[in-house]
C-alpha positions as CSV (number, residue, x, y, z in Angstrom):
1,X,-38.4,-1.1,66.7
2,X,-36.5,0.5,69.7
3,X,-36.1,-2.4,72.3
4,X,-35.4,0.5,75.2
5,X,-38.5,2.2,73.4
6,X,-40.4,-0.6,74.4
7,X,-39.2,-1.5,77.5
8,X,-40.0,1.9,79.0
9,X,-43.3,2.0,77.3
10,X,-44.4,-1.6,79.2
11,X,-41.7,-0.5,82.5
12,X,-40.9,-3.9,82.2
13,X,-38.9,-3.3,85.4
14,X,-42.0,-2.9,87.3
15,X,-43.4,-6.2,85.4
16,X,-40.4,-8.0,87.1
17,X,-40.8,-6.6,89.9
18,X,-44.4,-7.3,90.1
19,X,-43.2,-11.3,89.0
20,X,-41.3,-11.4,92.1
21,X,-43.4,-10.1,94.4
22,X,-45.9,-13.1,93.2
23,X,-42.7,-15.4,93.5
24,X,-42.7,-14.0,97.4
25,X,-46.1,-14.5,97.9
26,X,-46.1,-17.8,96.9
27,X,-42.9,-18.9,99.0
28,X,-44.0,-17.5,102.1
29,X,-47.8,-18.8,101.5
30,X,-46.7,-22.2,101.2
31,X,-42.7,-22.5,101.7
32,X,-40.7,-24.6,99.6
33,X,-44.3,-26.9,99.2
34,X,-45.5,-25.5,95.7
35,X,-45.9,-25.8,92.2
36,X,-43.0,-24.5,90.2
37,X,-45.4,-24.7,87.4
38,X,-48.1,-22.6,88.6
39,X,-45.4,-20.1,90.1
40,X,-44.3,-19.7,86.7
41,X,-47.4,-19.1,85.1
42,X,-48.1,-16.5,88.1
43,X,-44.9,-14.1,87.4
44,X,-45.9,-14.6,83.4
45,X,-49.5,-13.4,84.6
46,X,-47.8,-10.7,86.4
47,X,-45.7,-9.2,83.7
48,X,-48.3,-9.8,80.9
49,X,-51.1,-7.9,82.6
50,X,-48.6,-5.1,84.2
51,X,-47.0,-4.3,81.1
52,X,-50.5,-3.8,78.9
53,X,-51.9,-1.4,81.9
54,X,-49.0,0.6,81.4
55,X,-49.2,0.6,77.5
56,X,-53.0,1.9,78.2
57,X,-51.9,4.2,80.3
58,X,-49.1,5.5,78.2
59,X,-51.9,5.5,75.3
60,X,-54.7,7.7,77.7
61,X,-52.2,9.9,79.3
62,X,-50.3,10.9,75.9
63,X,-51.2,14.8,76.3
64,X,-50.9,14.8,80.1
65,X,-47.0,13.1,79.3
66,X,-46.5,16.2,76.6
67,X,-47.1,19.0,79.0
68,X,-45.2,17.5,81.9
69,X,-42.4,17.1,78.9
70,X,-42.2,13.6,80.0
71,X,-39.2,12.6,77.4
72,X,-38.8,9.1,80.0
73,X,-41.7,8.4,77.7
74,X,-41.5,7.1,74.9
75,X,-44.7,8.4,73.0
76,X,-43.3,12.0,73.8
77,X,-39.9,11.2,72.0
78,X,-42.1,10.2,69.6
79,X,-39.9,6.6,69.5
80,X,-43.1,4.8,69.2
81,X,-47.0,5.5,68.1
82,X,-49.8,5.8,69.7
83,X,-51.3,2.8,68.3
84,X,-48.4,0.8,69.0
85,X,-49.1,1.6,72.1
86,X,-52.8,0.5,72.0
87,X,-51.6,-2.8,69.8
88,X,-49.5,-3.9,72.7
89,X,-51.8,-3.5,75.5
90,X,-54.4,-5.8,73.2
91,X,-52.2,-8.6,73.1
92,X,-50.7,-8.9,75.9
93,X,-53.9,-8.4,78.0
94,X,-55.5,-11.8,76.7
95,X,-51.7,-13.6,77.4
96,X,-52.0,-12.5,81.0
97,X,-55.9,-13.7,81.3
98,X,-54.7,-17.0,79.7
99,X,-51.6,-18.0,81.7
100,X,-53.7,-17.1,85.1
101,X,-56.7,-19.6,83.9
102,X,-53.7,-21.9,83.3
103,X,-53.3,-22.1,87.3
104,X,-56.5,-21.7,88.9
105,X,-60.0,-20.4,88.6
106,X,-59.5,-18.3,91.7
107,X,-56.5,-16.8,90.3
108,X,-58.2,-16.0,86.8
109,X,-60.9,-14.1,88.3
110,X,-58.6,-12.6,90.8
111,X,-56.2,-11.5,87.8
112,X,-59.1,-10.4,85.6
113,X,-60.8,-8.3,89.0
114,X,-57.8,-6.3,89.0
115,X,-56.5,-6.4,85.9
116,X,-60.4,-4.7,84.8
117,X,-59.6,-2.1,87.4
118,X,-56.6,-1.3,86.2
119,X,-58.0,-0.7,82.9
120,X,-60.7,1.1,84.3
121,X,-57.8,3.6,85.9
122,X,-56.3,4.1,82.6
123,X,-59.2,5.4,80.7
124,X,-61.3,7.2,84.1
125,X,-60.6,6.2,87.5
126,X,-57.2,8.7,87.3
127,X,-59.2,11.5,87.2
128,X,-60.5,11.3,90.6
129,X,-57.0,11.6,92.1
130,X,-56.9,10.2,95.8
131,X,-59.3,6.8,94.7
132,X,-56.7,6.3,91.3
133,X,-53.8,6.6,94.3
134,X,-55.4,3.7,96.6
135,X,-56.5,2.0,93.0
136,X,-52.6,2.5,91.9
137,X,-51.0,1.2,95.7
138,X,-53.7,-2.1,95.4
139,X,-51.9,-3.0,92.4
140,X,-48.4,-2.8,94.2
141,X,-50.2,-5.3,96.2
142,X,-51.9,-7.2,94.6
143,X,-48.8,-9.6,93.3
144,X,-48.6,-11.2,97.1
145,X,-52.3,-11.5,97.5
146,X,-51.6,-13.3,94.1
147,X,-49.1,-15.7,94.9
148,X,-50.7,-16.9,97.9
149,X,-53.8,-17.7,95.8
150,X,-51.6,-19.3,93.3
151,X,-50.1,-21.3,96.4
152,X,-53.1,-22.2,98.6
153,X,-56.4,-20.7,96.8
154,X,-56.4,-18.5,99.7
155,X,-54.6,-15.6,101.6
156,X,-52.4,-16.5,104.3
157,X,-51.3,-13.7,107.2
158,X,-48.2,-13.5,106.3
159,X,-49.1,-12.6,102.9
160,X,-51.8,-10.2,103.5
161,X,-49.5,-8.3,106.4
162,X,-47.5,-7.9,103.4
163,X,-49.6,-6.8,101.0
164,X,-50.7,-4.4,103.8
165,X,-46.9,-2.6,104.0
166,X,-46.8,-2.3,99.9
167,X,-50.3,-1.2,99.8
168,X,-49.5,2.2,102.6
169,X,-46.1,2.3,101.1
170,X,-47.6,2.4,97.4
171,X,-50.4,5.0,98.5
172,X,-47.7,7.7,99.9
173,X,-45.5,7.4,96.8
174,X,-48.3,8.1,94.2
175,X,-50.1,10.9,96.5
176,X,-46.1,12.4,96.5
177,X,-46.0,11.5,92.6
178,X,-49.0,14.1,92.1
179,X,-46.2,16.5,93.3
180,X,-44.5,17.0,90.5
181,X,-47.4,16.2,87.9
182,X,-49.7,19.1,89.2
183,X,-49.3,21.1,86.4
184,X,-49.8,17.8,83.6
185,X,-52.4,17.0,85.7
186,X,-54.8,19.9,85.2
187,X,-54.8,18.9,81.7
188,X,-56.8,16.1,82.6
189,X,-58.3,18.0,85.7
190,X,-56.7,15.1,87.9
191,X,-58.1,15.6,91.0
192,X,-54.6,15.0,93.3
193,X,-54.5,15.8,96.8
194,X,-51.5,17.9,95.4
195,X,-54.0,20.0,93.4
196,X,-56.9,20.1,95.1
197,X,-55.6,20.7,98.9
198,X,-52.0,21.9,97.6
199,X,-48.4,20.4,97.2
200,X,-47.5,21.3,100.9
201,X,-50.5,19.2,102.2
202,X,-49.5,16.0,99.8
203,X,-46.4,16.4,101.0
204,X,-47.2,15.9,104.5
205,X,-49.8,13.0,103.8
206,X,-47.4,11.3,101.6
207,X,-44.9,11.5,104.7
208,X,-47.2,10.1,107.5
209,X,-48.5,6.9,104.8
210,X,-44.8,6.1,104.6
211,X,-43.9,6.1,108.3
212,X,-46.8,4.2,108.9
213,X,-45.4,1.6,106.3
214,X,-42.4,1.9,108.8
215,X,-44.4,0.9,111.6
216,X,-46.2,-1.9,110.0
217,X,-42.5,-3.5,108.9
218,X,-42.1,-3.8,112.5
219,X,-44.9,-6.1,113.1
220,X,-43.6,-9.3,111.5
221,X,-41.2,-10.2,113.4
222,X,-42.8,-9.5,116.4
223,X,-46.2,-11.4,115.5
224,X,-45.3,-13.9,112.8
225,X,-43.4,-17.2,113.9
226,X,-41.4,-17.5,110.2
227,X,-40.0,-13.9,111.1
228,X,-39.8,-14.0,114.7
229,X,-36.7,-11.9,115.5
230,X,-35.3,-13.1,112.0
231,X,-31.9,-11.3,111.2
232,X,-32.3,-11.6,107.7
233,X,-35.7,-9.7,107.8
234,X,-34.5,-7.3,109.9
235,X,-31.3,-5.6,108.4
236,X,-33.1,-5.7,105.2
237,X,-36.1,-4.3,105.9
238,X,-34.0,-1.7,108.3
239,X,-32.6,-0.3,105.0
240,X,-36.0,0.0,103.7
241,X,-37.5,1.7,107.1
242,X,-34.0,4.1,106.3
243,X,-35.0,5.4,103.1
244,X,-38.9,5.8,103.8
245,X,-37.6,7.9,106.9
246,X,-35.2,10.2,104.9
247,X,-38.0,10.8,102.6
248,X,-40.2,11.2,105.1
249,X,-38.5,13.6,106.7
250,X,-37.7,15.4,103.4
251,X,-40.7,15.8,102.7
252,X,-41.7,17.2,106.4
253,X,-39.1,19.7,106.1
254,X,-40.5,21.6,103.0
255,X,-37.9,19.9,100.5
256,X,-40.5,18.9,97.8
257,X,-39.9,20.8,94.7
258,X,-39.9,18.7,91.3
259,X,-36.1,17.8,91.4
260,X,-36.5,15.9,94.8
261,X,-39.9,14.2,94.1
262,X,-38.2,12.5,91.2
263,X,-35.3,11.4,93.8
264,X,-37.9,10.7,96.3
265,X,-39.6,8.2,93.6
266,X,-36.3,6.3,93.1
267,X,-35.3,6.1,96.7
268,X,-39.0,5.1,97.6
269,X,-38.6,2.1,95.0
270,X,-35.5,1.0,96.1
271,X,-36.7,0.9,99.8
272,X,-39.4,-1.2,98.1
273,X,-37.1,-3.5,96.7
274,X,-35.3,-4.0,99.7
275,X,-38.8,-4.9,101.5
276,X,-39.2,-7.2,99.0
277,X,-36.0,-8.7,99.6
278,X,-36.4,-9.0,103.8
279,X,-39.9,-10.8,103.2
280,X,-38.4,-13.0,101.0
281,X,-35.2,-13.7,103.0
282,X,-37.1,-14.3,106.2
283,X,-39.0,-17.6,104.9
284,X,-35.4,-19.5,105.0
């Protein structure tokens, strides 16, 4: 079996990503005062759970991949099956549920709650365009809501403010994804903002989510004591406030065809990264 095959079909990248973010929200729930053990477990939950979503969704959204011609997938190559696909996401679905009981009640049901909706997005919730999009950016939260339950059974401010920035951030980059699948999309009569109020108006609404992600980058270190005025924070999260802007203004400015959305996606998850990073630099 293909291991790139694989690792695109579970976008494992994502699932480490995802791990981190639970990593963050656990060190600046709690500072250096945790668990190793349960942190562990939380980034395993993380990538477990992730990576059978995506095999579901790879499963569900085989035709909808097809027409777009979708050959980063690899059920369109035709490098793996279908029911590989559907194999994968039963495994790993029951790993994810396990490690999260292995920390915490609260995080179990927290994991499964999402995880459920996730599911739920994969075979229906798509469909109904803008509510999959704020379904799709909760999940780009949900991993520092997640480590500050695994930390303190609870959600701390700094975590949610947090969660708050991916969640904006998450919402304009999958109304701006509908971009470029409109056409896939009516397959499954998606109902995008891009296809039912057009491509110019997703555009536009994509733009003002992300500067508003912008805005809210700004508050930490204005209202939080770990990142008051915090250098560390700052530059880093000033190279994610760059990109969102270019984009931003990209997308303002007409530029929106399916060339640039697929740049906009990989500039949009670096400036993601590099939020990541400033929240995470800030606690020390």
């Amino acid at each position: 079996m293909n291991v790139k095959a694989l690792w695109e079909l579970l976008r494992l990248e994502h699932g480490l990503m995802y791990g981190f973010g639970v990593v963050i929200g656990v060190v600046i729930s709690a500072g250096l005062d945790f668990s190793l053990k349960d942190m562990f477990l939380g980034v395993l939950t993380a990538i477990f759970l992730q990576a059978s979503a995506f095999a579901l969704n790879d499963y569900f959204d085989y035709e909808v991949d097809l027409a777009n011609k979708r050959f980063d997938r690899p059920l369109v190559r035709g490098d793996l099956s279908k029911g590989t696909a559907f194999i994968l996401f039963a495994l790993l679905a029951p790993f994810g549920f396990l490690t999260a009981y292995m920390i915490s009640l609260e995080a179990f049901l927290l994991a499964f709650v999402i995880t459920i909706a996730g599911f739920m997005y994969d075979i229906k919730l798509k469909e109904f365009g803008f509510s999959g999009n704020v379904y799709i950016a909760f999940s780009m939260a949900a991993p520092f809501i997640f480590g500050s339950v695994v930390a303190k059974n609870t959600v701390v401010p700094s975590a949610a403010l947090l969660s708050l920035l991916a969640f904006f951030s998450g919402i304009g980059r999958e109304v701006m994804k509908g971009i470029e699948d409109v056409e896939g999309d009516a397959i499954r009569d998606v109902k995008t903002i891009a296809r039912v109020r057009g491509v110019k108006a997703a555009a536009r609404f994509s733009a003002i989510l992300f500067l508003f992600s912008v805005f809210l980058s700004i508050l930490p270190p204005l209202s939080l004591a770990e990142y008051f005025m915090d250098i560390k924070y700052i530059f880093l999260v000033a190279v994610t406030d760059l990109l969102l802007l270019l984009v931003s203004f990209n997308l303002l400015k007409g530029r929106f065809g399916k060339n640039y959305i697929r740049k906009y996606r990989k500039q949009t998850l670096l400036a993601m990264a590099f939020g990541l990073a400033g929240f995470f630099a800030g606690v020390f």
